[in-house]
N, C-alpha and C positions, 0 to 999 in steps of 0.2 A: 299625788294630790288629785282628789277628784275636783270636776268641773264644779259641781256646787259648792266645794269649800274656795273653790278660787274667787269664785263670786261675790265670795261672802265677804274674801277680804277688801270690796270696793270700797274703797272712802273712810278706811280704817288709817291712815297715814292722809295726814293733812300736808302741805307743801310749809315750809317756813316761813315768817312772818313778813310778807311784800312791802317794803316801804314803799319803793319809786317804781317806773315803768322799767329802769334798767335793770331794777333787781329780775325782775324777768326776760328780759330783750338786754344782753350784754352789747354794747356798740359797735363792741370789734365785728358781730355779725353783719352789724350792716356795712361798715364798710368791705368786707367778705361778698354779702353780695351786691355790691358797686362793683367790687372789681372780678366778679363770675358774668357780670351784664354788661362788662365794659361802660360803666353807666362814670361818666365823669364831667365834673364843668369845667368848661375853659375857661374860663375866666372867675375872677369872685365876683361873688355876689352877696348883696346884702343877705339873701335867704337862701342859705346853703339845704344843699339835697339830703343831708340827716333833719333838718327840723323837719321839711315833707314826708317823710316817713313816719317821723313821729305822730306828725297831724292824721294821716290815714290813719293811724292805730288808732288816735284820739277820736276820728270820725265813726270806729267802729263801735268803741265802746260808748262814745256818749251820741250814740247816732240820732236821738230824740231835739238834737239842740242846734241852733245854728251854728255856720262855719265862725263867725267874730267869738259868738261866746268858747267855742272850742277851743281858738288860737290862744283868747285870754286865758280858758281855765289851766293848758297846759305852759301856760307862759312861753309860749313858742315868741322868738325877740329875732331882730336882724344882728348881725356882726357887733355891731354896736351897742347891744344890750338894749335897743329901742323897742318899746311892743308895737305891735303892725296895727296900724289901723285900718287901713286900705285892703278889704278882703279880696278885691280884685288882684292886687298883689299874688296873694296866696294862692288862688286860684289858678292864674298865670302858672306858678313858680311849679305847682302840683301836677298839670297837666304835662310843662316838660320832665318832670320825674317817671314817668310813663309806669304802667306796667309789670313787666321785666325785675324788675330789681323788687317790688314786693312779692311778686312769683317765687321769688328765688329767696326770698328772706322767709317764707314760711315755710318754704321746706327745710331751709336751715335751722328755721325756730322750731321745729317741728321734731327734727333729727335733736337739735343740744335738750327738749327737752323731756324725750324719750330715752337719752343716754342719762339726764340728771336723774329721770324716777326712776324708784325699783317696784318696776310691775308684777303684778304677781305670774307665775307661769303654769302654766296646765301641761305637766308630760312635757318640760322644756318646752314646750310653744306658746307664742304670746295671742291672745285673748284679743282676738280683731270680728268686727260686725263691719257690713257694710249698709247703709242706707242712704235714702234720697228724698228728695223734695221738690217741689216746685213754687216758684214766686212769681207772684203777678209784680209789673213793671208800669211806670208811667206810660199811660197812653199816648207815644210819640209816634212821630211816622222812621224815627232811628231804631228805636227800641223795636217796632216792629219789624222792620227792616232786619235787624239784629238777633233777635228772638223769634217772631213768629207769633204768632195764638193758635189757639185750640180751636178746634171745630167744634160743630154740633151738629144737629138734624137740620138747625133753624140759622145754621151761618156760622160766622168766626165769632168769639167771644169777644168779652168790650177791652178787656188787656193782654200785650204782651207779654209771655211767660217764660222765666228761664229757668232750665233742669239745674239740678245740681247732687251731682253725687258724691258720697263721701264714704273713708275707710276710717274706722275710730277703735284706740284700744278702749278696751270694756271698763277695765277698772279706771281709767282716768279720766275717762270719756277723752282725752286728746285726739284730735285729730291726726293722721297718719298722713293721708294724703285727701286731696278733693279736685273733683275736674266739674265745670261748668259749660253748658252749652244750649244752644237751642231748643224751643220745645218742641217736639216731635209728635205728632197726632194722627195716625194712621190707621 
């Protein structure tokens, strides 16, 4: 197969019809990586550490909206079926979720959903681009701390900016893999 006919089949296979968030995120992955992060609660809690995942996911896709309407739209409830109202809750409950364990759940989700498609292949090899980006960040003294800014002729820029690069297959635009860091300006 040539490279231009492999191209050609992008976007020609649609995924199957998505009801819920699990149809794409199966649960057993996250607890998979809970237990690759050691990530576990002692104790219960009203707001267990799979509805904080879910709420990141939700933060990703409806990132335009606040945290309360987020909680409500996904019906994220404590043990008791109660909806939260108390966003500081969430907040708390998010902040111990740490990290770690969505690091680990996107490379998981990354890998179950590069084993589900059938991508096209070039000469048996798979159809990968790398690119990158940069984001400007809230003007904080952490962020910059964190990040850094760019220079110029006339001094540091007015935001902190953070790189991000990424590996994505062609035909599905899926991401492969991504690493994040600092901006660098030399």
């Amino acid at each position: 197969m040539h490279l231009s006919q492999a191209l050609g089949i992008i976007n020609i296979t649609a995924p199957e019809q998505v009801q819920t968030l699990a149809d794409l995120l199966p649960p057993d992955l996250i607890q998979q990586a809970f237990s690759l992060t050691d990530t576990v609660t002692l104790r219960k809690r009203k707001l267990p550490l799979e509805s904080m995942v879910w709420l990141v996911i939700g933060m990703a896709i409806y990132n335009n909206r606040p945290l309360s309407q987020i909680v409500n739209l996904m019906d994220i409830v404590d043990r008791a079926g109660r909806p939260f109202t108390a966003p500081s809750s969430v907040i708390q409950r998010r902040k111990t979720l740490g990290e770690d364990p969505i690091k680990t759940l996107f490379k998981l989700t990354a890998d179950y959903w590069h084993q589900e498609a059938r991508h096209p292949l070039w000469h048996g090899l798979k159809l990968l681009g790398v690119d990158g980006v940069v984001w400007r960040t809230p003007d904080t003294p952490e962020n910059e701390a964190a990040f850094g800014k760019s220079r110029t002729q006339h001094g540091d820029t007015a935001y902190p900016q953070v790189q991000m690069v990424c590996q994505m297959e062609l035909s599905s635009h899926l991401l492969v893999a991504s690493e994040f860091d600092r901006y660098w300006n030399e």
